[in-house]
PDB file of N, CA, C and O in Angstrom:
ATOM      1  N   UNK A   1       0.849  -1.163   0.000  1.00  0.00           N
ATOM      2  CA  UNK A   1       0.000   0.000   0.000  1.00  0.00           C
ATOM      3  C   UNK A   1       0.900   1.232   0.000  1.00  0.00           C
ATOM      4  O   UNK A   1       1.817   1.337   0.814  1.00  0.00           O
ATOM      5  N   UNK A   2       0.640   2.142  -0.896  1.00  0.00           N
ATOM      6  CA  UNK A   2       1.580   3.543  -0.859  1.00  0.00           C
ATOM      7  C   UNK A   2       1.571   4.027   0.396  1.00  0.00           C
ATOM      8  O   UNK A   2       1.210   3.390   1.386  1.00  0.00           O
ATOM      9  N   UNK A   3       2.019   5.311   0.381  1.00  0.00           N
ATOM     10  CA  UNK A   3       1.869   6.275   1.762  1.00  0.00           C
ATOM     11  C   UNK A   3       0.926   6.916   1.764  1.00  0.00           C
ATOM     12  O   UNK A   3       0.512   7.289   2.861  1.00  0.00           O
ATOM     13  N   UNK A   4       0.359   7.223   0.810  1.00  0.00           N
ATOM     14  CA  UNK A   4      -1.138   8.358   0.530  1.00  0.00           C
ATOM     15  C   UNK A   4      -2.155   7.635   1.050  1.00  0.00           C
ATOM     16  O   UNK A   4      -2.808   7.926   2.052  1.00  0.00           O
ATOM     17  N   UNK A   5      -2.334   6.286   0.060  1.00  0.00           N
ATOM     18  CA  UNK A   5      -3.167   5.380   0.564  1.00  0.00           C
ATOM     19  C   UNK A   5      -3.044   5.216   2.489  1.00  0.00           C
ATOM     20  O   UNK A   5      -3.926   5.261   3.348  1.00  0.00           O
ATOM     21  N   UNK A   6      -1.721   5.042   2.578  1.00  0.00           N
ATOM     22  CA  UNK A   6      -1.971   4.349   3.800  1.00  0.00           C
ATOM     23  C   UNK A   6      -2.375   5.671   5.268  1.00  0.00           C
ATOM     24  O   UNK A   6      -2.832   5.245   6.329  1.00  0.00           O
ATOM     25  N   UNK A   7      -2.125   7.126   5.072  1.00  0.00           N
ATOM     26  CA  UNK A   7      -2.365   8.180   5.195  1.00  0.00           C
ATOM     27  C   UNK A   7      -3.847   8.768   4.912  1.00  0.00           C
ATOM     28  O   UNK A   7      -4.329   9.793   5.394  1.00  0.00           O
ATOM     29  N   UNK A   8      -4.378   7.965   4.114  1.00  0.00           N
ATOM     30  CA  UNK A   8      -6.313   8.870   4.220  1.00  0.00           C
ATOM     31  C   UNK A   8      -6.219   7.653   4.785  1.00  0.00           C
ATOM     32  O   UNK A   8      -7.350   7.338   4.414  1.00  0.00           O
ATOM     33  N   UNK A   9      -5.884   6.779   5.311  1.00  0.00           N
ATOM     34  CA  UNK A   9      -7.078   5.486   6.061  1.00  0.00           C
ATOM     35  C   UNK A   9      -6.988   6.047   7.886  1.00  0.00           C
ATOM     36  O   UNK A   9      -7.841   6.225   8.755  1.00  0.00           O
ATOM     37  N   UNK A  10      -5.472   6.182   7.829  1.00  0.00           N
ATOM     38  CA  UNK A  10      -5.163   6.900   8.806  1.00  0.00           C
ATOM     39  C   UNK A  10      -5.955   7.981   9.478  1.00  0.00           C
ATOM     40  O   UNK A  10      -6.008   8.155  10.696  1.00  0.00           O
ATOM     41  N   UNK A  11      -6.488   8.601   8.675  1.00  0.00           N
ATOM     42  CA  UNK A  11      -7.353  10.229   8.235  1.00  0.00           C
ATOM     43  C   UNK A  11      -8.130  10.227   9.250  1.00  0.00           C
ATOM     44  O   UNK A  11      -8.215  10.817  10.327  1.00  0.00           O
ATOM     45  N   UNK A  12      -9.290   8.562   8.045  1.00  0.00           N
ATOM     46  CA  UNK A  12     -10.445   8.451   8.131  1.00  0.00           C
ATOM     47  C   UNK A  12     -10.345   7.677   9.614  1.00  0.00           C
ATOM     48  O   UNK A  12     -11.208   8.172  10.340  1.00  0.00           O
ATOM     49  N   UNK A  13      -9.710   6.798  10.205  1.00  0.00           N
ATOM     50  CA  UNK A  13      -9.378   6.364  11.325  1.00  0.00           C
ATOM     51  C   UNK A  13     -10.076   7.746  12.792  1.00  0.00           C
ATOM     52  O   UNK A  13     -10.866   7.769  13.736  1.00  0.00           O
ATOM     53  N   UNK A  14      -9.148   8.620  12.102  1.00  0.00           N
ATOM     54  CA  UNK A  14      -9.208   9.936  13.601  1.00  0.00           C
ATOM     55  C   UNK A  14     -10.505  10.762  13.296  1.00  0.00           C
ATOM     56  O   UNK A  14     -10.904  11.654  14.044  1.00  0.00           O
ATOM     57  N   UNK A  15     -10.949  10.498  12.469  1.00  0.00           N
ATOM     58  CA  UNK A  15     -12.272  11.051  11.512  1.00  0.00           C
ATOM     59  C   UNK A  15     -13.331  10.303  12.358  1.00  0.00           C
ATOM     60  O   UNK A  15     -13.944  10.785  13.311  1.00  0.00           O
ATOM     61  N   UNK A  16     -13.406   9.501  12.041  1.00  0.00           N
ATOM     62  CA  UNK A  16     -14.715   8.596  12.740  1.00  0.00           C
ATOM     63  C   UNK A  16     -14.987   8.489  13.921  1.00  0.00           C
ATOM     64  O   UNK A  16     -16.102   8.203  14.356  1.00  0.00           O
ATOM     65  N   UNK A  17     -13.368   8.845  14.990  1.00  0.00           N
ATOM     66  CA  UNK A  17     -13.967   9.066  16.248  1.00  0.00           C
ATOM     67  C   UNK A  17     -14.259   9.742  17.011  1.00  0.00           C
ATOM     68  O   UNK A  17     -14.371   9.622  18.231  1.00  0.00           O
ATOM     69  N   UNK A  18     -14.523  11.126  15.835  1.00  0.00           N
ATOM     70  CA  UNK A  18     -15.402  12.546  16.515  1.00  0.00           C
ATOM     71  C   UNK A  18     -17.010  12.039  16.525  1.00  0.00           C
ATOM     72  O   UNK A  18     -17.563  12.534  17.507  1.00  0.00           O
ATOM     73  N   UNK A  19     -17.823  11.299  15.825  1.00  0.00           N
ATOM     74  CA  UNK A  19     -19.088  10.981  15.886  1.00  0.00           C
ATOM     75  C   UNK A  19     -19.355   9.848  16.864  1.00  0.00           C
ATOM     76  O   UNK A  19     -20.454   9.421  17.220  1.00  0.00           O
ATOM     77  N   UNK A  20     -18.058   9.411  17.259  1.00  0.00           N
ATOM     78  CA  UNK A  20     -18.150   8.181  18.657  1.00  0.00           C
ATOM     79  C   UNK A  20     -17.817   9.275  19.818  1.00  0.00           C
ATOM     80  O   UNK A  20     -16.600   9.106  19.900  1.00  0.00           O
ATOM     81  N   UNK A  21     -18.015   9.918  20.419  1.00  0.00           N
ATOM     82  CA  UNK A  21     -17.613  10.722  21.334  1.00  0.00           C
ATOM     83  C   UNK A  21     -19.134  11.613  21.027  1.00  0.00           C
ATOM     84  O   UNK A  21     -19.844  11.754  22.023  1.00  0.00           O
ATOM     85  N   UNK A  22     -19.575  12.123  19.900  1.00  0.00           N
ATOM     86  CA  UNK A  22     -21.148  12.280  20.316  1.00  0.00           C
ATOM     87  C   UNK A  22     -22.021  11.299  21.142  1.00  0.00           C
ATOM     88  O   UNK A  22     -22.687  11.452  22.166  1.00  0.00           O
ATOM     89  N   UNK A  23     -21.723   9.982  20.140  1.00  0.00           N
ATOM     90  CA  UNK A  23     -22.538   9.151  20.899  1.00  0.00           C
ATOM     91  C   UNK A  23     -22.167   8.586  22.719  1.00  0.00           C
ATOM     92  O   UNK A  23     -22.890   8.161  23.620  1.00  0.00           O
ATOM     93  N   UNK A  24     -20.851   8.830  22.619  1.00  0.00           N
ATOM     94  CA  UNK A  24     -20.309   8.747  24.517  1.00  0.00           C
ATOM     95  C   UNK A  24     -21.098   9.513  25.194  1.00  0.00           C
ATOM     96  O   UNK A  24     -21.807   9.334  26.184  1.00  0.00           O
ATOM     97  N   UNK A  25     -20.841  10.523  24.419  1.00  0.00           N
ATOM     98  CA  UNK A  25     -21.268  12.046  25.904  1.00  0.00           C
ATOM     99  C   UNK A  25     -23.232  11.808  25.742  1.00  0.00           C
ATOM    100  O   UNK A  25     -23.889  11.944  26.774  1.00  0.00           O
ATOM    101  N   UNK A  26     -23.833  11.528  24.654  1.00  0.00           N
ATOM    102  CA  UNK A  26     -25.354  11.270  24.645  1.00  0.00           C
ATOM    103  C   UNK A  26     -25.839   9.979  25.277  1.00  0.00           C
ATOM    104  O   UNK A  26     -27.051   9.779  25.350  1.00  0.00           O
ATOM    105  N   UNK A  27     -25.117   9.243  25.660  1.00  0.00           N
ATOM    106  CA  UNK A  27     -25.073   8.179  26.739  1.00  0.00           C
ATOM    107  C   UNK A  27     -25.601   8.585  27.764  1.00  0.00           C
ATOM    108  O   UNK A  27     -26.351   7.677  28.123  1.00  0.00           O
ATOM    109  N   UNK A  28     -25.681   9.610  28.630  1.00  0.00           N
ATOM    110  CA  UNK A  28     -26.381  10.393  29.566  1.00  0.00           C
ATOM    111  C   UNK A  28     -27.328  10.519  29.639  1.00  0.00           C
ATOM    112  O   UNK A  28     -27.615  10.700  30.822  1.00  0.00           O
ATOM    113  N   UNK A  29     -28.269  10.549  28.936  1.00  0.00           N
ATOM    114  CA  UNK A  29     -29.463   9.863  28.693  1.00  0.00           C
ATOM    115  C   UNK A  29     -30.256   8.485  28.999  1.00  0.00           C
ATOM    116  O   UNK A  29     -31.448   8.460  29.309  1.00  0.00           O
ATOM    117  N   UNK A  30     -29.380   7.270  28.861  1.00  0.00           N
ATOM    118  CA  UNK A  30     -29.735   6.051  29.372  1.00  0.00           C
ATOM    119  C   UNK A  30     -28.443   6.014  30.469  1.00  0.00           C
ATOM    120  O   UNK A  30     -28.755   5.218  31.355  1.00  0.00           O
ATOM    121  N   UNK A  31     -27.617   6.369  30.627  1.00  0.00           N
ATOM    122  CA  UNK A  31     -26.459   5.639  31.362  1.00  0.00           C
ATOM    123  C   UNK A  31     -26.536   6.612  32.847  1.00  0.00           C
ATOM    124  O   UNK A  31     -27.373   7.515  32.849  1.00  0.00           O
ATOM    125  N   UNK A  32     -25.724   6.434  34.011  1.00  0.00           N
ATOM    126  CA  UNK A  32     -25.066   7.407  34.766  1.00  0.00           C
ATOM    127  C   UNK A  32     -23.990   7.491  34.747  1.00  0.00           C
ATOM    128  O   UNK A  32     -23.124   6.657  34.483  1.00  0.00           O
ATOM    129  N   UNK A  33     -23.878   9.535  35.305  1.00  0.00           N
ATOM    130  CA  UNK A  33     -23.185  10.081  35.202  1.00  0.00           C
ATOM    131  C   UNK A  33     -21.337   9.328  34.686  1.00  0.00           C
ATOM    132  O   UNK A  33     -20.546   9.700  33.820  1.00  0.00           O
ATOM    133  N   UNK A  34     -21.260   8.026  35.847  1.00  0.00           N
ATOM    134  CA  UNK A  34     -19.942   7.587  36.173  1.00  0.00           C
ATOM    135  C   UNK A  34     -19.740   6.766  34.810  1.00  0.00           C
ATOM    136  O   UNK A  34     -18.576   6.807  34.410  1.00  0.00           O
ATOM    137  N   UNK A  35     -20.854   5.841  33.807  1.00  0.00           N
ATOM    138  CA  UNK A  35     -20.463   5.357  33.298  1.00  0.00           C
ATOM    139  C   UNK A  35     -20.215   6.864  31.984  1.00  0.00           C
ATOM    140  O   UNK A  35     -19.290   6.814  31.174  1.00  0.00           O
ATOM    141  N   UNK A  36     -20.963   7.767  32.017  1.00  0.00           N
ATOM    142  CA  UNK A  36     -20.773   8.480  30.635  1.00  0.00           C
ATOM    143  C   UNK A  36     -18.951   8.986  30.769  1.00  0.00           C
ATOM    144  O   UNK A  36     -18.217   9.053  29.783  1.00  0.00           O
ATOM    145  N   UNK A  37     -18.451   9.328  32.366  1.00  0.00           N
ATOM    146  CA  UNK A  37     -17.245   9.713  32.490  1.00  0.00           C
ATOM    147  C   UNK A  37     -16.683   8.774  32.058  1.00  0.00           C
ATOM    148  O   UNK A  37     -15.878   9.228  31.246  1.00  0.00           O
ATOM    149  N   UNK A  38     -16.552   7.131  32.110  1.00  0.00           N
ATOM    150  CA  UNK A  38     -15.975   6.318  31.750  1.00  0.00           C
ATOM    151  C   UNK A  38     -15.753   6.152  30.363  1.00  0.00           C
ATOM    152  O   UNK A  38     -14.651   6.020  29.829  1.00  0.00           O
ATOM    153  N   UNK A  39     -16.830   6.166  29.820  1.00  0.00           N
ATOM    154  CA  UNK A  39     -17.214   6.282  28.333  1.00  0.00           C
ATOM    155  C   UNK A  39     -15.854   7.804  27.800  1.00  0.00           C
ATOM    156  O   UNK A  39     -15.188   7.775  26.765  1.00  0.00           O
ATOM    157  N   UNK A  40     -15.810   8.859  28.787  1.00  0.00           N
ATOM    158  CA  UNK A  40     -14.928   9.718  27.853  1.00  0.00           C
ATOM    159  C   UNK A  40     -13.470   9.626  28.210  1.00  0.00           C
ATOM    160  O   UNK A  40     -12.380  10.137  27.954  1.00  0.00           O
ATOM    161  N   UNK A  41     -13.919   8.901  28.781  1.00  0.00           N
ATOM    162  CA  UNK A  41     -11.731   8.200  29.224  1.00  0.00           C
ATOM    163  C   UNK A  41     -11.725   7.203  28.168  1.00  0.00           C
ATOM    164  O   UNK A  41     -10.929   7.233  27.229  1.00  0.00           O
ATOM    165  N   UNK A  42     -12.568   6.370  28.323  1.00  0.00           N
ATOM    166  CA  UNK A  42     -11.945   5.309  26.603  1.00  0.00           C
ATOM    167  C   UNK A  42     -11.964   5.667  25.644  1.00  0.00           C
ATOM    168  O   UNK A  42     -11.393   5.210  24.654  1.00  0.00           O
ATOM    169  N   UNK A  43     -12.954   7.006  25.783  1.00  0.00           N
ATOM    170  CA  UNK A  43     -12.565   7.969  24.266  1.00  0.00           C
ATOM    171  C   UNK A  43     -11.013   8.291  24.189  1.00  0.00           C
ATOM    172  O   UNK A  43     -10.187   8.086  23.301  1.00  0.00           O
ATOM    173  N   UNK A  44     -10.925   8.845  25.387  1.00  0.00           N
ATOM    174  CA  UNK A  44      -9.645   9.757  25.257  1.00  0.00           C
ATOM    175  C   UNK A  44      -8.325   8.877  25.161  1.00  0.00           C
ATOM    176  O   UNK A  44      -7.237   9.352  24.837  1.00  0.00           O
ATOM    177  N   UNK A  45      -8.506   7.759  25.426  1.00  0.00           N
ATOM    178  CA  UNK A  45      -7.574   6.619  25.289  1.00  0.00           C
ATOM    179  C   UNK A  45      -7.768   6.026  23.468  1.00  0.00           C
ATOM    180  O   UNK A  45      -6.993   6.286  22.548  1.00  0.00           O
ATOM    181  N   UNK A  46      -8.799   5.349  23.410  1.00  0.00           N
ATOM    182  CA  UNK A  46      -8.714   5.451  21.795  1.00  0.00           C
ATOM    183  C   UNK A  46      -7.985   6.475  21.351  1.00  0.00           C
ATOM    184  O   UNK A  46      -6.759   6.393  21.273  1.00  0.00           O
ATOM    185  N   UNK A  47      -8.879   7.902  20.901  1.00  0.00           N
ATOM    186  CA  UNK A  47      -7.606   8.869  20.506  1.00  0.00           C
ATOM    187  C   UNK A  47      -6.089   8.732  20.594  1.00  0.00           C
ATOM    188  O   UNK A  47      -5.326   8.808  19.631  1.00  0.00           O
ATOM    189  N   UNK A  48      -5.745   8.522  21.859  1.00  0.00           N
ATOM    190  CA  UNK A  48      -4.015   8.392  22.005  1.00  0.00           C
ATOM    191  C   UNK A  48      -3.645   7.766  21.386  1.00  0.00           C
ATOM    192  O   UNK A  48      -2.816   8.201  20.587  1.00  0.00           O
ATOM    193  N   UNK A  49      -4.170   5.728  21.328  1.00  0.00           N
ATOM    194  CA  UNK A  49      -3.796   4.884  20.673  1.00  0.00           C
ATOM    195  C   UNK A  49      -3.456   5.583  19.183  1.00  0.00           C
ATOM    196  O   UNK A  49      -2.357   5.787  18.667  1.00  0.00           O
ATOM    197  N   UNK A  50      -4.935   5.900  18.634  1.00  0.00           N
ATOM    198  CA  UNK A  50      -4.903   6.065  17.203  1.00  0.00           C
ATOM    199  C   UNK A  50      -3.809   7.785  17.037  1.00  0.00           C
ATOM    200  O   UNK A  50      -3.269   8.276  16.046  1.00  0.00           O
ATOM    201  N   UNK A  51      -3.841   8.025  17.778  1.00  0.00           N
ATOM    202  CA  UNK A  51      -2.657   9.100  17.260  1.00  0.00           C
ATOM    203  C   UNK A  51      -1.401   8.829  17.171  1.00  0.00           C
ATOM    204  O   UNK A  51      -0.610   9.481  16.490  1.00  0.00           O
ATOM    205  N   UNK A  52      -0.967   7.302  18.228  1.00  0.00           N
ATOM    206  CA  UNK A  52      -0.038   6.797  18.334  1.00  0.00           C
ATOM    207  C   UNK A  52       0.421   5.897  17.065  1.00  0.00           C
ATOM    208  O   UNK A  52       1.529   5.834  16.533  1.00  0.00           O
ATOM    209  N   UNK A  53      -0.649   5.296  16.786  1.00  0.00           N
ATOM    210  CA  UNK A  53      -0.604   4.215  15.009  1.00  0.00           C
ATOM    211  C   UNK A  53      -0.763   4.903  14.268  1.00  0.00           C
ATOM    212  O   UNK A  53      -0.391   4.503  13.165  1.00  0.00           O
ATOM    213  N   UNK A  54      -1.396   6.375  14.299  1.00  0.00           N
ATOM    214  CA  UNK A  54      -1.650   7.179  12.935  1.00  0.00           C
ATOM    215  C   UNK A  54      -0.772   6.899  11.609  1.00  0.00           C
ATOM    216  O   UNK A  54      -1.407   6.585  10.603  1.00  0.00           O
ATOM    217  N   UNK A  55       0.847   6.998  11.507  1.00  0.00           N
ATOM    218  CA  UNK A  55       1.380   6.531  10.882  1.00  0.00           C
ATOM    219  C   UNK A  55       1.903   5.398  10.637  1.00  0.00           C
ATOM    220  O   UNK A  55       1.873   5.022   9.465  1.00  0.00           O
ATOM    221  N   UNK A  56       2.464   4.619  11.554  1.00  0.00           N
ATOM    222  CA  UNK A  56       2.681   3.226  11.256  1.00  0.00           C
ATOM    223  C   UNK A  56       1.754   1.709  11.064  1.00  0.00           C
ATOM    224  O   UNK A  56       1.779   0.598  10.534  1.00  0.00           O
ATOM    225  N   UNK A  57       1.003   2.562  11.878  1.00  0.00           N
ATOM    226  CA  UNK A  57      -0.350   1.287  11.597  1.00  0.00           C
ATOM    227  C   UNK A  57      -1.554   1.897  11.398  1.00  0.00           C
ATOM    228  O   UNK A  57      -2.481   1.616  12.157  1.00  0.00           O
ATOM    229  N   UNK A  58      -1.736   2.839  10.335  1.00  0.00           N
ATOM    230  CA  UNK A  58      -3.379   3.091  10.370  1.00  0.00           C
ATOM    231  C   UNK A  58      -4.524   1.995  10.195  1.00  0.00           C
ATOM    232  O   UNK A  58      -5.663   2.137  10.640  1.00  0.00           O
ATOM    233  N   UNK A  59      -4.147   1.074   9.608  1.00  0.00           N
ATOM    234  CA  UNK A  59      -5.646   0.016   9.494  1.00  0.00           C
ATOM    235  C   UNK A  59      -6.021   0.241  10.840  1.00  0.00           C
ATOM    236  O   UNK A  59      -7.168   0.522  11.188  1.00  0.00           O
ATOM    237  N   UNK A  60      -4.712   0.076  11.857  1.00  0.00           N
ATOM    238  CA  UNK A  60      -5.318   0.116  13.488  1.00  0.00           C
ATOM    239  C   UNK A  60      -6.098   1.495  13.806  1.00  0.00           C
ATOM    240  O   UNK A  60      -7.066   1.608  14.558  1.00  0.00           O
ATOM    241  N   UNK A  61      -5.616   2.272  13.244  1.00  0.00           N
ATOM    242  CA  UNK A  61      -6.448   3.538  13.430  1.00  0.00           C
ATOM    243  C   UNK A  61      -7.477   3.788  13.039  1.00  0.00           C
ATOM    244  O   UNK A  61      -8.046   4.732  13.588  1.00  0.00           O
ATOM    245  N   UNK A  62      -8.203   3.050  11.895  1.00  0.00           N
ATOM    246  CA  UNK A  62      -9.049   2.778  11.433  1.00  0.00           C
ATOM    247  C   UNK A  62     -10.176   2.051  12.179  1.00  0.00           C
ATOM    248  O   UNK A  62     -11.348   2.394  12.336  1.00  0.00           O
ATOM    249  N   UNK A  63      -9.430   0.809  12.655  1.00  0.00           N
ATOM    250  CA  UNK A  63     -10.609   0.569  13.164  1.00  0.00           C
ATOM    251  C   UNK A  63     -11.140   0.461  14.900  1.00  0.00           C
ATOM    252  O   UNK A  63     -12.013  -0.068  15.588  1.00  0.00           O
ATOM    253  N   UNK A  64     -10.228   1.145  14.991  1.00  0.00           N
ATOM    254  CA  UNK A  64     -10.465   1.653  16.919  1.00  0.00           C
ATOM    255  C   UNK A  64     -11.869   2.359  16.385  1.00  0.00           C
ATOM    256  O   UNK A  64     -12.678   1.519  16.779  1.00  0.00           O
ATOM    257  N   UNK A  65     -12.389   3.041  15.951  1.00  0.00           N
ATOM    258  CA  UNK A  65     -13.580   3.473  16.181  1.00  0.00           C
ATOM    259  C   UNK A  65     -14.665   2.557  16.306  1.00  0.00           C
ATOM    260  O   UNK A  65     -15.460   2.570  17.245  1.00  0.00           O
ATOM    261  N   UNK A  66     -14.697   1.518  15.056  1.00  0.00           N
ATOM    262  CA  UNK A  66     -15.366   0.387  15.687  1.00  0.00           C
ATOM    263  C   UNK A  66     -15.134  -0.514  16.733  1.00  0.00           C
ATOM    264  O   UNK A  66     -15.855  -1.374  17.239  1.00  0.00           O
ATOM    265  N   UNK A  67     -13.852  -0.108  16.984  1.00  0.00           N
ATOM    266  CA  UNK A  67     -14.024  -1.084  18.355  1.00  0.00           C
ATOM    267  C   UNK A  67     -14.524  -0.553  19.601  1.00  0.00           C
ATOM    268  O   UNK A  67     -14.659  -1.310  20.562  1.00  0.00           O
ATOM    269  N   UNK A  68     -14.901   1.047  19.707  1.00  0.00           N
ATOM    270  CA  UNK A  68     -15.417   2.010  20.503  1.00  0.00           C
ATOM    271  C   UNK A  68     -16.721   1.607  20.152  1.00  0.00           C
ATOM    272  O   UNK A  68     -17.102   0.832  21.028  1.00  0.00           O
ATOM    273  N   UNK A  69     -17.586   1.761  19.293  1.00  0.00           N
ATOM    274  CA  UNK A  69     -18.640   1.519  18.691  1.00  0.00           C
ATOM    275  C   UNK A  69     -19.251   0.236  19.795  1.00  0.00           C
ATOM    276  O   UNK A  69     -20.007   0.461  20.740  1.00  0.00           O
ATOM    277  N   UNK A  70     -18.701  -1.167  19.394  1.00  0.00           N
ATOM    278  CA  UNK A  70     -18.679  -1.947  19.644  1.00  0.00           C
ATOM    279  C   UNK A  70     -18.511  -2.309  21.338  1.00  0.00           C
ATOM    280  O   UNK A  70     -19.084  -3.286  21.820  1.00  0.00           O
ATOM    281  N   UNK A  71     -17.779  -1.525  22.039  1.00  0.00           N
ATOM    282  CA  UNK A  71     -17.506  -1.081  23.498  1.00  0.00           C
ATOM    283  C   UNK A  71     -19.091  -0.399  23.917  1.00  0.00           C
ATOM    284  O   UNK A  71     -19.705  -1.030  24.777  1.00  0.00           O
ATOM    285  N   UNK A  72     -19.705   0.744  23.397  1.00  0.00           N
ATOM    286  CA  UNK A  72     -20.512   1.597  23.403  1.00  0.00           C
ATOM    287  C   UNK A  72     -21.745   0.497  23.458  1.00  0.00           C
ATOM    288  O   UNK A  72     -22.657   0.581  24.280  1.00  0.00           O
ATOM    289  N   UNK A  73     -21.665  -0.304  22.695  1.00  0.00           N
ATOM    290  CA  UNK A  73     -23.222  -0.815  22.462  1.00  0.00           C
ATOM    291  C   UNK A  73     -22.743  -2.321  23.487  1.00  0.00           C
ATOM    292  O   UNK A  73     -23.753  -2.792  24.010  1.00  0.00           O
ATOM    293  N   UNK A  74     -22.124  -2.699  23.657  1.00  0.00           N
ATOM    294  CA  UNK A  74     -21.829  -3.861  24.713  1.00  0.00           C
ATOM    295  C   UNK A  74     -21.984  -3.102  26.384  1.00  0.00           C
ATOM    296  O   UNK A  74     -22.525  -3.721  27.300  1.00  0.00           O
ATOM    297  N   UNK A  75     -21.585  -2.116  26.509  1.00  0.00           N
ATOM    298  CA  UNK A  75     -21.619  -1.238  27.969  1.00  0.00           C
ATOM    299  C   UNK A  75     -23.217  -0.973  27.984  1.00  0.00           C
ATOM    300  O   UNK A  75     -23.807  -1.723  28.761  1.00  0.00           O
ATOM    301  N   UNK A  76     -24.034  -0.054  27.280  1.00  0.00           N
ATOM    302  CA  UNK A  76     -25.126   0.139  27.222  1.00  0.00           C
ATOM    303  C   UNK A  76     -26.405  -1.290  27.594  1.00  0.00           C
ATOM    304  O   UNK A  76     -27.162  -1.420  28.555  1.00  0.00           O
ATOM    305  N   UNK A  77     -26.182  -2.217  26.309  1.00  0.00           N
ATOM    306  CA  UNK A  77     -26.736  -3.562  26.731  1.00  0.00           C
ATOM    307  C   UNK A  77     -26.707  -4.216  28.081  1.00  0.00           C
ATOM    308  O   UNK A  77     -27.662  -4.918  28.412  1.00  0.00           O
ATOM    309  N   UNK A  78     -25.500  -4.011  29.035  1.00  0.00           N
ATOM    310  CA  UNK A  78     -25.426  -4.658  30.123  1.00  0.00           C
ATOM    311  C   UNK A  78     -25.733  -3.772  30.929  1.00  0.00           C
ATOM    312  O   UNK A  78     -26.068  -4.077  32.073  1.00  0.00           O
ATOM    313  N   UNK A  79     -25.695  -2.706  30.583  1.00  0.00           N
ATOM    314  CA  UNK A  79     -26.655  -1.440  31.666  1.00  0.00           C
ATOM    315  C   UNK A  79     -28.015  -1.765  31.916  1.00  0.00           C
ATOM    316  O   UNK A  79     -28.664  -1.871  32.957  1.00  0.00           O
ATOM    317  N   UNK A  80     -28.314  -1.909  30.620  1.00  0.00           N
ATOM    318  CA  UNK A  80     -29.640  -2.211  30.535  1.00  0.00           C
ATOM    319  C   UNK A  80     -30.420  -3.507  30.690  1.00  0.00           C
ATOM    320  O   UNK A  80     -31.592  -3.401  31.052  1.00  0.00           O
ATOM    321  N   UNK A  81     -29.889  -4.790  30.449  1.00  0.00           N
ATOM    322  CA  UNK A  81     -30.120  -5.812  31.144  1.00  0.00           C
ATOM    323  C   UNK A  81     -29.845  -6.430  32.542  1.00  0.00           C
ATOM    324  O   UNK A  81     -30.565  -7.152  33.230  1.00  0.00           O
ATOM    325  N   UNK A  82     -28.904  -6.061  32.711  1.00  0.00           N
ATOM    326  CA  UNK A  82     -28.325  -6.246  34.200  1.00  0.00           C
ATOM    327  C   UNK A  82     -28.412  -5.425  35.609  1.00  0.00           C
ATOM    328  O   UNK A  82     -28.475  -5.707  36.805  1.00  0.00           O
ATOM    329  N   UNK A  83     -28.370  -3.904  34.561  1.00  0.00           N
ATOM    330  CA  UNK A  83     -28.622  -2.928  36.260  1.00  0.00           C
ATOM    331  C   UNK A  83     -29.356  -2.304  36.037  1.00  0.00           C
ATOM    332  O   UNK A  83     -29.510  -1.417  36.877  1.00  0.00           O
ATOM    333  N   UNK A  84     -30.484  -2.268  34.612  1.00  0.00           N
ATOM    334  CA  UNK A  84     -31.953  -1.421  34.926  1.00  0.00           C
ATOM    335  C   UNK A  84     -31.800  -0.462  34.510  1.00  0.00           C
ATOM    336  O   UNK A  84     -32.553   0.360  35.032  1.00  0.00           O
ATOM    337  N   UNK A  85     -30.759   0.207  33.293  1.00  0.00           N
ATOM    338  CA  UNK A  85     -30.983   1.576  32.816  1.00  0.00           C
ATOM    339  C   UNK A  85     -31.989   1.412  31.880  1.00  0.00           C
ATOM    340  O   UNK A  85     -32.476   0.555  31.141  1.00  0.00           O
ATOM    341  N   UNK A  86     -32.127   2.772  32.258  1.00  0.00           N
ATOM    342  CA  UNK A  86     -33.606   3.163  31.307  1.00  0.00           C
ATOM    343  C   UNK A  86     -33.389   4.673  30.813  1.00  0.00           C
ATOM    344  O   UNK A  86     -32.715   5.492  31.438  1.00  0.00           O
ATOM    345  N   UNK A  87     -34.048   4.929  29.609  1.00  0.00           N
ATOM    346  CA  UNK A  87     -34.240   6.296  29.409  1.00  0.00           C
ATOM    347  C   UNK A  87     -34.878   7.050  30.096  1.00  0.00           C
ATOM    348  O   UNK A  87     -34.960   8.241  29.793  1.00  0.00           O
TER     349      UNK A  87
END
């Protein structure tokens, strides 16, 4: 893969996890307070990672957002089956 190529994946990697950090902080809504804070520390940790692979490993940067995604909707589900969140 060139450098250009491998540089917009990179991009799109740090790109995608401004609309996962909407959905963290709108977690407040079904979640409490402690889990939405939690929710913006694994944001802020993703970010690092992916700023950290930005260049040498973007596929990884790429797909930390889905793996936030994927974090987001697994945390929520067990909120909600297990300890009773509700909207």
């Amino acid at each position: 893969m060139n450098t250009s190529a491998r540089g917009a994946l990179g991009w799109l990697g740090l790109v995608c996890l401004v609309p996962l950090l909407f959905l963290y902080v709108v977690s407040g809504l079904v979640a409490p307070w402690w889990a939405v804070a939690s929710f913006v520390v694994v944001w802020c940790l993703l970010l690092l990672i992916a700023l950290r692979s930005f260049r040498r490993r973007p596929l990884l940067a790429l797909a930390l957002p889905f793996l936030g995604l994927v974090w987001w909707y697994a945390v929520l589900w067990f909120g909600d089956v297990f300890l009773n969140w509700t909207a």
